[in-house]
RONU-138279 format. One record per residue (C-alpha): x, y, z; residue in three letters. Coordinates in steps of 0.05 Angstrom, whole numbers. Each point is the difference from the previous one (the first is absolute). Example, Ala and Ser with C-alpha at 12.3 -4.5 7.8 and 13.67 -1.06 7.14 Angstrom:
<nodes>
     xx     yy     zz  aa
    246    -90    156 ALA
     27     69    -13 SER
</nodes>
This chain:
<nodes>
     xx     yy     zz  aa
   -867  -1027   -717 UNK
     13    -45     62 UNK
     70    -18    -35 UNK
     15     79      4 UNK
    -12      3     70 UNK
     36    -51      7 UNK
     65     30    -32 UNK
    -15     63     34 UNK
      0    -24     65 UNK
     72    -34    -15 UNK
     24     63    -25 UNK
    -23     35     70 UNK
     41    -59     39 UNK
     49     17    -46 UNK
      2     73     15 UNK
    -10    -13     79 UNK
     62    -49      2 UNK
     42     56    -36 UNK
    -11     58     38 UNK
     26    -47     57 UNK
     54    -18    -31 UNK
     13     69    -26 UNK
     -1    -15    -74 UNK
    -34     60    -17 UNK
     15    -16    -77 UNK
    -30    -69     -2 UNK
    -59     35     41 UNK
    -13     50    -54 UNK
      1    -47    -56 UNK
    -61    -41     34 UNK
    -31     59     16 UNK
     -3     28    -76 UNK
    -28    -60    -14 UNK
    -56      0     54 UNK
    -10     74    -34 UNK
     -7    -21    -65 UNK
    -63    -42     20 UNK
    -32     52     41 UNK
     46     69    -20 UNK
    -42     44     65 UNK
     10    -50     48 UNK
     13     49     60 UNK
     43    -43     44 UNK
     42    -25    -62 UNK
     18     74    -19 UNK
     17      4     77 UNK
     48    -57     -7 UNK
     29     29    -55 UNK
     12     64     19 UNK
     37    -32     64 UNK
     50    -40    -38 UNK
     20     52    -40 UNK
     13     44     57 UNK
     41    -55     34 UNK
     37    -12    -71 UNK
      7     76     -1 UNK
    -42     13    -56 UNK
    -37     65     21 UNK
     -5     32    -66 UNK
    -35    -68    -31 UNK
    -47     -5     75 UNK
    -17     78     -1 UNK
    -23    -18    -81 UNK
    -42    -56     26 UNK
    -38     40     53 UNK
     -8     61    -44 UNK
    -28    -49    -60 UNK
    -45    -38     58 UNK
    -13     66     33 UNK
    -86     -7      6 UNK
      5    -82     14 UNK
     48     17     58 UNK
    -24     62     23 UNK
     29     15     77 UNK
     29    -70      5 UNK
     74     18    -20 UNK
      9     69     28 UNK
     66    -12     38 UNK
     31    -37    -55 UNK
    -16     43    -46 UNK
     27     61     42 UNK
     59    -50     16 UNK
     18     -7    -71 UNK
     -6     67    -15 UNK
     43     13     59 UNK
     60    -44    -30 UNK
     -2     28    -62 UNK
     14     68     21 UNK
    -65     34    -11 UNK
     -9     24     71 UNK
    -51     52    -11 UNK
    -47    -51    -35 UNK
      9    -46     66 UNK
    -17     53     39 UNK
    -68     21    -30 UNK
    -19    -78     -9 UNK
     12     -5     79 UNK
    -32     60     15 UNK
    -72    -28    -44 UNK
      8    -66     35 UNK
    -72    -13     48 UNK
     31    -45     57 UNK
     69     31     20 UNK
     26    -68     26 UNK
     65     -7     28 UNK
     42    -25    -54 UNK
    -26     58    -37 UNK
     25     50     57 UNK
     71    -37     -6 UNK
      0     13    -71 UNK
    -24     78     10 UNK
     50      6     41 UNK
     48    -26    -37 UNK
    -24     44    -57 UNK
      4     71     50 UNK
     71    -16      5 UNK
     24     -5    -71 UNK
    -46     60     -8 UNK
     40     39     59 UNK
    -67     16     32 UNK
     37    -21     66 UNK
    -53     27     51 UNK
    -53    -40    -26 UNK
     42    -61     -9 UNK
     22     12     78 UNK
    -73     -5     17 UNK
    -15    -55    -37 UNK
     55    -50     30 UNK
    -20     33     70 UNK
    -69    -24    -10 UNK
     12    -70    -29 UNK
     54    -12     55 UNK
    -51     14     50 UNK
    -59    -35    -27 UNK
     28    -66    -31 UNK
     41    -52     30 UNK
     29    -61    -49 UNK
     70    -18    -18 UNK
     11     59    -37 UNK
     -4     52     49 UNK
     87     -1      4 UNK
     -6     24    -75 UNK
    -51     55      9 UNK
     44     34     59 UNK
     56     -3    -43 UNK
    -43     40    -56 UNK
    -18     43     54 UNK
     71     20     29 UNK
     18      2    -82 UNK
    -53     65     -8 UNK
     34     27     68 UNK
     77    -10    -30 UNK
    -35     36    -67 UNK
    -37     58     42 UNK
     69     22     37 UNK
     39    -22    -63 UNK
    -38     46    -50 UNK
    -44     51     29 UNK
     39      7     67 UNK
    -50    -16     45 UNK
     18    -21     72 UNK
     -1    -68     20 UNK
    -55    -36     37 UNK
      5    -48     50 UNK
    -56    -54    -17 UNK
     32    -54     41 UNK
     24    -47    -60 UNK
     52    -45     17 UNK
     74    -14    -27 UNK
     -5    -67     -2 UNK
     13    -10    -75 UNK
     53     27    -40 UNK
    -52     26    -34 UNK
    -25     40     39 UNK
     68     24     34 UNK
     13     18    -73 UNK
    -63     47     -3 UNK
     17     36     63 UNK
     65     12    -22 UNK
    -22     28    -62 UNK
    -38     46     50 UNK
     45     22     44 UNK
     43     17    -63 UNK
    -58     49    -22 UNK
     13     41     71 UNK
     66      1     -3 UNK
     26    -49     51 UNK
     51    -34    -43 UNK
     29    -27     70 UNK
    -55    -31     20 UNK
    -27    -27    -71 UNK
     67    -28    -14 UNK
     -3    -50     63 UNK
    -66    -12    -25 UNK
     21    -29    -62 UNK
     56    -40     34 UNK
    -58    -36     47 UNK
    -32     -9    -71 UNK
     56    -34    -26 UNK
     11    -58     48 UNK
    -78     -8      7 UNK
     -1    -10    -74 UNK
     64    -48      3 UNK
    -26    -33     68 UNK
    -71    -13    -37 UNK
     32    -23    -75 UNK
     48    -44     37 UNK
    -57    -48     25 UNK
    -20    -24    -67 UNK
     53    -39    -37 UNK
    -21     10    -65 UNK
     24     61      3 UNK
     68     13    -32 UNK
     52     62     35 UNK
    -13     39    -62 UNK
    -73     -5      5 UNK
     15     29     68 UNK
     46     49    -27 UNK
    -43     25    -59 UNK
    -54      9     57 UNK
     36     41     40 UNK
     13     40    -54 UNK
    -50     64     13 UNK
     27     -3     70 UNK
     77     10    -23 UNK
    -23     49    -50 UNK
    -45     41     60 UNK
     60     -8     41 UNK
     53     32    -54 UNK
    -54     58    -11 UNK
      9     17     73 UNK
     73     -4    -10 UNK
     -5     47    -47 UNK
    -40     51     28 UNK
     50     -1     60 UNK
     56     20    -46 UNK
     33    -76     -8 UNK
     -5     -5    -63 UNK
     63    -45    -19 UNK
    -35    -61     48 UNK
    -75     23    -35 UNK
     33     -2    -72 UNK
     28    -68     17 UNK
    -62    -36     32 UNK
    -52     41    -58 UNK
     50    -43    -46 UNK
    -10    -66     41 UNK
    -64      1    -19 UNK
      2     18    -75 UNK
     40    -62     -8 UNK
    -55    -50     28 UNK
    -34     29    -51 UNK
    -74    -11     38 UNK
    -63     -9    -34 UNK
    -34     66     34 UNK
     16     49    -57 UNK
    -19     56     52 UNK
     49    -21     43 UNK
     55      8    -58 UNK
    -22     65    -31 UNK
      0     25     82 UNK
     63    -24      4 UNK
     29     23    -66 UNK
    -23     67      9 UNK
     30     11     71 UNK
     65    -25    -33 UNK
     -8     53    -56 UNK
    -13     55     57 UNK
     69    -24     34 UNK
     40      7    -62 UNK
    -25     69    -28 UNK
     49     20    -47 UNK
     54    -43     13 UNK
     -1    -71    -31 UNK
    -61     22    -50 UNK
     13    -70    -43 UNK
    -22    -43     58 UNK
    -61     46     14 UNK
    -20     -5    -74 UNK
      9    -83      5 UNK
    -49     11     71 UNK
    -41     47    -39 UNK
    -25    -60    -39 UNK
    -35    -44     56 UNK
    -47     62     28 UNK
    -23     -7    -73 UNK
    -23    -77      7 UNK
    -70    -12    -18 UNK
    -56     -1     60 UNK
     40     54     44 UNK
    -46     49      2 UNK
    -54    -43     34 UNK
     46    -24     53 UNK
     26     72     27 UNK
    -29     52     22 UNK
     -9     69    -35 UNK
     45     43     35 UNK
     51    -52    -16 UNK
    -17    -11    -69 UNK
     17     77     -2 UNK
     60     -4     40 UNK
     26    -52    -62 UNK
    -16     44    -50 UNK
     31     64     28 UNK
     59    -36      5 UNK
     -1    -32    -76 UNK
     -2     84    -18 UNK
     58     19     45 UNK
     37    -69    -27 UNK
    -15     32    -76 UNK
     29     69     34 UNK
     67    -36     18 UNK
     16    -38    -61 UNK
    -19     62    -33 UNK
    -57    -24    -45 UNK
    -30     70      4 UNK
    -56    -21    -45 UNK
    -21    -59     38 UNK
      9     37     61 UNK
    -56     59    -20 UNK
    -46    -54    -34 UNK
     -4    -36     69 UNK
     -5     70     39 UNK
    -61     21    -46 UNK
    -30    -75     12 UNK
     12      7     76 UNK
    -34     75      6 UNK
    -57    -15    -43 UNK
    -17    -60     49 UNK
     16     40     65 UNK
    -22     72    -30 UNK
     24     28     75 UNK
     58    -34     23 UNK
     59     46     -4 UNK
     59    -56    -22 UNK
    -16     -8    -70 UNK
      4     73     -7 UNK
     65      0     47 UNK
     26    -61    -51 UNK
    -11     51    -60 UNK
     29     53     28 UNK
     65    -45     22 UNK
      4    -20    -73 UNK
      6     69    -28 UNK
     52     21     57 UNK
     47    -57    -29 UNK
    -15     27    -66 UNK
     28     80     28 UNK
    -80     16    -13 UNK
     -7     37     65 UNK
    -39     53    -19 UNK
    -53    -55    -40 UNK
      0    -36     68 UNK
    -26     60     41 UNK
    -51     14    -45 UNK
    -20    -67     -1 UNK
     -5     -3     83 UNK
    -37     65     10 UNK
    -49    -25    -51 UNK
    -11    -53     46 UNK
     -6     41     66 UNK
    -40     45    -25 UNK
    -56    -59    -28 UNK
     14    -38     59 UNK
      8     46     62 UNK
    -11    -57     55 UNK
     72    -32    -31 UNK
     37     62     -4 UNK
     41      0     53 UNK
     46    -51    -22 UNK
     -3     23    -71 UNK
     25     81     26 UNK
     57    -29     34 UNK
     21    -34    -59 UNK
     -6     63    -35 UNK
     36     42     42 UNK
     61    -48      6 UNK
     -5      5    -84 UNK
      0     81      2 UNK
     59    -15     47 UNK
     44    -44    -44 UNK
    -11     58    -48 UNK
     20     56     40 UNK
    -67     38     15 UNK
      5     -3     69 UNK
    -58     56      5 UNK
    -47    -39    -42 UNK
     18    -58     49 UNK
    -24     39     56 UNK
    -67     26    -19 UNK
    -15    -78    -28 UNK
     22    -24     79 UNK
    -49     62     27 UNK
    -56    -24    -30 UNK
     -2    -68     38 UNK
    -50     18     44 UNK
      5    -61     48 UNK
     77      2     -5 UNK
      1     79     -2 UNK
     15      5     77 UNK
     39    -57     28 UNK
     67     15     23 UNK
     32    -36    -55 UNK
    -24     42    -59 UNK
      5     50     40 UNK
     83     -8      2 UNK
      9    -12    -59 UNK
    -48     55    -28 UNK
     49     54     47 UNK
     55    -37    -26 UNK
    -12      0    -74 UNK
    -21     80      5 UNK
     60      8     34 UNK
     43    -26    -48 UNK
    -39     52    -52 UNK
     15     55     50 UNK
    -82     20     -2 UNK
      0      7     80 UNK
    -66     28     -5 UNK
    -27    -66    -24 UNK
     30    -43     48 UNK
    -26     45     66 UNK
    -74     -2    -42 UNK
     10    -73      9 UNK
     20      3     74 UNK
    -60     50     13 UNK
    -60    -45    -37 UNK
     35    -59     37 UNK
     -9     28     68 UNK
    -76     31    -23 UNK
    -22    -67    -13 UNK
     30    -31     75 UNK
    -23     63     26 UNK
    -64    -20    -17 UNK
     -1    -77      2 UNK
     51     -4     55 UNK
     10     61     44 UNK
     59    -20     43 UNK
     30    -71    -17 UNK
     65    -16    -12 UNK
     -2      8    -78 UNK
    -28     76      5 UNK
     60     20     51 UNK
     50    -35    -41 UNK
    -29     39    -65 UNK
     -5     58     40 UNK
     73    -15     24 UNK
     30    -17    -72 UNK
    -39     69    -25 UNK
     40     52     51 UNK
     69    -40    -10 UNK
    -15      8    -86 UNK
    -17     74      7 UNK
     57     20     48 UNK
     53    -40    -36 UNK
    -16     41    -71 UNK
    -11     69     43 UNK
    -75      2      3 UNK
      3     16     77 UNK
    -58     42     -1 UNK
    -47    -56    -33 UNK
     25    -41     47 UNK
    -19     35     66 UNK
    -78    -23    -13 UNK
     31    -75     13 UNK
     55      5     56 UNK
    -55     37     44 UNK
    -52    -59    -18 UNK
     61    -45     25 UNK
     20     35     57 UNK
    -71     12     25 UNK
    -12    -76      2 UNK
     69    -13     35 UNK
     25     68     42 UNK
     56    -42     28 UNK
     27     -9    -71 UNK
     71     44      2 UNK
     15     -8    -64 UNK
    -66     18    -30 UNK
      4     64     36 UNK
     64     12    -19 UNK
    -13     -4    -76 UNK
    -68     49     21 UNK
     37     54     27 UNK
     44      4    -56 UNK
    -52     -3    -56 UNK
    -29     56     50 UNK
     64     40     -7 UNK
     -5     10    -65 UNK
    -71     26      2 UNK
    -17     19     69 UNK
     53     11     49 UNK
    -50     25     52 UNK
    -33    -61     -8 UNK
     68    -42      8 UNK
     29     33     61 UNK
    -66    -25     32 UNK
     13    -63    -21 UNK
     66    -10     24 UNK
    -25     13     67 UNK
    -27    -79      0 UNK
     72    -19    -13 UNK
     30    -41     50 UNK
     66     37     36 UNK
     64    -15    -10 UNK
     12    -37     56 UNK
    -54    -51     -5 UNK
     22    -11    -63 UNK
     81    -20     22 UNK
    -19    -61     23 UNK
     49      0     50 UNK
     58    -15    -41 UNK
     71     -3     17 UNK
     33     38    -61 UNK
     73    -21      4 UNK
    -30    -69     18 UNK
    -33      1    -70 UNK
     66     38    -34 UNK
     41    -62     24 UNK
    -47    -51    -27 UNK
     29    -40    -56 UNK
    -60     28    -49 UNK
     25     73      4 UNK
     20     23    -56 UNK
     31     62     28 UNK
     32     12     66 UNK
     17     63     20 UNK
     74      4     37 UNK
      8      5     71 UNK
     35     58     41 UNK
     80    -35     21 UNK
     -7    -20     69 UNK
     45     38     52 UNK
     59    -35     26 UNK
     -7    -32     61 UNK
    -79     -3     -5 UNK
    -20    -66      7 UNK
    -80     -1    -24 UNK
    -41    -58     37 UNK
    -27    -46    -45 UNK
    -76    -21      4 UNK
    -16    -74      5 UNK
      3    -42    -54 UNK
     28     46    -47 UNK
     55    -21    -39 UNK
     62     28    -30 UNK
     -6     21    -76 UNK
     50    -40    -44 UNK
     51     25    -30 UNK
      8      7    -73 UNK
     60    -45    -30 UNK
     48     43    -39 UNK
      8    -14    -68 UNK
     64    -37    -17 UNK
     34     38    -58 UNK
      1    -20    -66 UNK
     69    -44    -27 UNK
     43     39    -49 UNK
     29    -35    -63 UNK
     65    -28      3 UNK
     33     47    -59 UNK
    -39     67     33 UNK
     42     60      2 UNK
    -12     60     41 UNK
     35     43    -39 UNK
    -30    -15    -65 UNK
    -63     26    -25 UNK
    -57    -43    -13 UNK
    -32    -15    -49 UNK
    -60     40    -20 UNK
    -37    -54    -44 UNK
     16    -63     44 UNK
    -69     -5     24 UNK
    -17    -14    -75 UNK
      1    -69    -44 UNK
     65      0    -39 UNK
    -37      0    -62 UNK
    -38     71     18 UNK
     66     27     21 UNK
     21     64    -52 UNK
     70    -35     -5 UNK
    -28    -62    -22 UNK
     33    -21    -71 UNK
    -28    -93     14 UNK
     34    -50     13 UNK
     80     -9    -30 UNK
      0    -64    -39 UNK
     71    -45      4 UNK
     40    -12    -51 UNK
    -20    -52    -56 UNK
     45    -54    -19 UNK
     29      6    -67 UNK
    -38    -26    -51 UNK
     29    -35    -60 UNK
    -20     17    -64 UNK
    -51     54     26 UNK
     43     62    -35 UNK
      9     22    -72 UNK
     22    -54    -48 UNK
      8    -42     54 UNK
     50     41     44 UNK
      1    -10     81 UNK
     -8     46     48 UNK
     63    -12     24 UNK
     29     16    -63 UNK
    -31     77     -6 UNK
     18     10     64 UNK
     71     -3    -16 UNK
    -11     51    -53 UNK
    -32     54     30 UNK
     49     48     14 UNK
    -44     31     59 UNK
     14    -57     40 UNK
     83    -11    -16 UNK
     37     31     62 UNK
     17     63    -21 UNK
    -75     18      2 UNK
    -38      9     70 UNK
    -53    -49      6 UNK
    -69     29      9 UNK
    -48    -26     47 UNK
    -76    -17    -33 UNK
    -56     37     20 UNK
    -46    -27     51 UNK
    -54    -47    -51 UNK
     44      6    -68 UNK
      2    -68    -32 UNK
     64    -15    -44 UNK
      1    -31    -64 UNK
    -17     11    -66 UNK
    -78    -33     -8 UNK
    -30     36     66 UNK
    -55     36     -1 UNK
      1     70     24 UNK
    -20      4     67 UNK
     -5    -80     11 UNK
     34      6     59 UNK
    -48     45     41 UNK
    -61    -47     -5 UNK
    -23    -17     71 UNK
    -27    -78     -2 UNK
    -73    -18     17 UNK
    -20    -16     70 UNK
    -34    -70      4 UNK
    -61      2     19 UNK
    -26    -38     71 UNK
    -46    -48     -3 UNK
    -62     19     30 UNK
    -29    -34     72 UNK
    -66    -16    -35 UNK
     25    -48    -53 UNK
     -4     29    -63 UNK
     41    -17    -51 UNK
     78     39      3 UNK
      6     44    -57 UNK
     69     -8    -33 UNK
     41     72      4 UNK
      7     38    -71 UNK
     63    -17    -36 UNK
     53     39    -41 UNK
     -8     14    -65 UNK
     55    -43    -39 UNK
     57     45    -34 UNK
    -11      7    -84 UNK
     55    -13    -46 UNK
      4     75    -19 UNK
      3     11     84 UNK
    -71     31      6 UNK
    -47    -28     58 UNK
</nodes>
């Protein structure tokens, strides 16, 4: 018995003098030995459960507390949480921490820790508040960097505004986070000089240790390039984001978030163009542990984009499988729905597509404003512009604005139902009439209303508006102009009164010097002065000039072989070949050819012979076009030879010009 505790007490040196060393393994072989003497030996199990959380053995340490659960009790309640923690089972860390008697601090850390992956980002805020201000150690540099990580996540995800809490930048870590940040409010400016400060912290800080290789330092900086390129991108560059998201795909870094991030944005970039390097990218957001290192809005951002990459390499199938998969997890959100309906739209399903998006709106009215828009630009593509109109007038919070507005007048327009388009100018200015009596948007509607009515003759209709107008501006001429004569139609009593607030004539000259204006070089017409009597010598006023005198026109040179006498020619104007004289081109003589004639006789030969052309007979002159010989084709001699064809300015390749047909042996083209 005394020998026994003899060896045991070796095997706890042993286990002592390990865990200082950090040989975990050697640790846990002493320590199953210890446990085979005395298998509930409380600290033991402790020591066990330790070294397999520092070898990384949480399934095997979570087996050992759950087997020891009554000997242990409370004892291991933050490693127990903790190993539940690394094995992904969040929830099941949560409810162990929330049981756990003494909330100590290490077990706050770990709650924390635990809000965030949950994306319960207001509690985890208040949690790293309170341990910041209640606990000071070494690690309170890490908890503020937690802390600004929830604010980066609040203004990243849910749009909240940012906080000032007073963290410093010190860090590139937490530069980084408040880059992240400002990113979520929109100040790309302002995050991107962020991220440049988090750069040479994080090369100023990596430089100091010389273990530390440049591509260590590199791979490091690797979320920061990949930040910076997303900011790029959202500013429009995306040639230099493309070319630094690439960068960092080729360090190939260990943080498998970071590449299916990165990935994804490239796949965003390329859309349909280059679709075999997005299905190659496509592969890393599919690595294993990604969807415990993002966060769920970009988890869904990775899959929307696997179904629009299915879309544009036309895998229809794949394409609806992952639309179905994405609206049964996110029953509301419109984009699956939107990814369907694109799908049958390639397929020339339009009509499927509608039916398929008012389904939607009408299950899910808080999303149907986007989803009616899409519709009406369908019932556009196929024609029904009225269908498109009553979709657009049932937006209630878009029913109104100026903008649907336009294009609602415009689209009736083009339908020539007038009487729509003024309903739509007349609930328009109800609604301002009753929201906003007076501002700038109800006077322009009112404004737009009286112009549409009096440019399609409804000048009575319009009287109700140019009197609203005019009452709020009386100095408005114009106005009152278009008043009276919208009165003059209907009420000329009523219009001569009017015209009574018209200004006179002669307030309305200006005081403008008429010939002044006539002699201006922007009149078009000038009328002709009275001749001047002779010996009247007009003074001149000061600084007026004398006009210039037009040049005369030199006349045109004649040809050298023009005749006056002769009349000219009526067609001359016109190409030779469009001329009604026009028999082509006379062809020369051939040479004689030997041995070309019958049974081998020359030319020469039958020339001699034919008694038309001996002396005694007149020689005849050929018709203009008439080819001589026995073996030509009729009419070969009036065929007008190709143009060749320019090459073009842009490159492309210079067509060759069509040839001739080549002569048969019986002389048929």
């Amino acid at each position: 018995m005394a020998s026994g505790g003899v060896a045991v007490a070796s095997l706890w040196t042993e286990v002592n003098r390990c865990g200082q060393n950090g040989d975990y393994t050697r640790a846990l072989k002493a320590l199953s030995k210890i446990l085979h003497e005395n298998r509930d030996d409380v600290t033991a199990l402790q020591c066990k459960i330790v070294c397999l959380v520092q070898n990384g053995s949480f399934k095997e340490a979570l087996n050992v507390m759950n087997t020891h659960s009554k000997v242990l009790g409370s004892e291991v309640v933050f490693e127990k949480a903790y190993c539940e923690y690394r094995l992904n089972r969040v929830e099941s860390a949560l409810k162990t921490i929330e049981s756990a008697t003494d909330q100590t601090d290490k077990l706050k850390e770990l709650y924390g820790q635990v809000l965030y992956r949950l994306e319960r980002y207001d509690e985890c805020r208040t949690v790293y508040t309170d341990l910041i201000r209640n606990s000071q150690d070494e690690y309170e540099e890490e908890r503020k960097t937690n802390l600004a990580a929830v604010v980066a996540a609040l203004s990243q995800w849910e749009k909240a505004p940012m906080e000032d809490l007073g963290l410093p930048e010190s860090t590139y870590e937490l530069c980084y986070n408040t880059a992240c940040a400002l990113i979520g409010q929109g100040q790309l400016t302002e995050a991107f000089n962020k991220l440049r400060q988090a750069e040479e912290l994080c090369r100023v800080s990596l430089a100091e240790d010389s273990d530390v290789t440049e591509e260590d330092i590199e791979s490091e900086l690797a979320v920061i390039h990949s930040q910076m390129a997303y900011i790029m991108q959202l500013e429009g560059r995306t040639d230099e984001a493309l070319q630094l998201y690439n960068q960092v795909i080729k360090l190939k870094p260990s943080d498998v978030g970071l590449l299916a991030v990165t990935a994804n944005n490239i796949i965003t970039i390329n859309k349909d163009q280059n679709v075999f390097d997005s299905k190659k990218k496509v592969k890393l957001t599919n690595a294993e542990g990604v969807e415990h290192k993002l966060a769920k809005k970009q988890l869904q951002a990775i899959e929307f984009n696997k179904a629009l990459l299915a879309m544009y390499t036309n895998q229809a199938d794949q394409c609806r499988k992952l639309a179905s998969s994405l609206q049964s997890q996110n029953p509301g959100h419109p984009r699956p729905v939107l990814i369907q309906a694109a799908q049958l739209c390639r397929e020339k399903q339009h009509s499927k597509a509608v039916e398929l998006l008012q389904q939607f709106s009408e299950q899910n009215p808080e999303s149907a404003s986007g989803i009616k828009l899409t519709m009406a630009q369908l019932y556009l593509v196929q024609g029904h512009v009225t269908k498109a109109c009553d979709v657009l007038r049932s937006i209630e919070e878009f029913k109104h604005k100026a903008g649907m507005v336009s294009a609602l007048v415009t689209m009736y327009s083009h339908e020539e139902d007038i009487d729509s388009a003024i309903d739509v100018f007349k609930q328009a200015i109800e609604y301002y009439q009753a929201e906003q009596p007076g501002s700038a948007a109800h006077l322009a509607l009112v404004r737009e209303a009286a112009n549409f009515k009096l440019k399609h003759g409804r000048k009575k209709e319009a009287i109700s508006d140019l009197e609203q107008l005019w009452k709020k501006n009386t100095n408005d001429v114009h106005t009152l102009a278009q008043l009276i004569s919208a009165y003059s139609l209907v009420d000329t009593d009523k219009a001569k009164s009017l015209s009574k607030h018209l200004p006179s004539a002669d307030t309305m000259s200006f005081n403008l010097d008429v010939d002044e204006l006539e002699n201006s070089h922007g009149a078009t017409y000038v009328r002709k002065k009275a001749g001047k009597v002779v010996g009247e010598n007009l003074p001149k006023e000061p600084g007026q000039g004398e006009v210039k005198k037009k040049k005369k026109k030199k006349k045109g040179k004649l040809p050298k072989n023009y005749d006056p006498k002769a009349t000219p020619d009526p067609e001359r104007w016109l190409p030779m070949k469009e001329r009604s004289y026009y028999r082509g081109k006379k062809k020369g003589k051939k040479k004689e050819q030997i041995g070309k004639g019958t049974q081998g006789a020359t030319t020469g030969a039958s020339a001699e012979l034919d008694a038309s052309k001996t002396a005694s007979s007149p020689p005849t002159s050929p018709r203009p076009g008439s080819v001589t010989g026995s073996s030509a084709a009729p009419g070969a001699g009036s065929v007008i030879p190709p143009r060749q064809q320019k090459p073009s300015s842009s490159g492309a390749t210079r067509k060759k010009a069509p040839q001739k047909k080549k002569k048969g042996s019986k002389g048929g083209w």
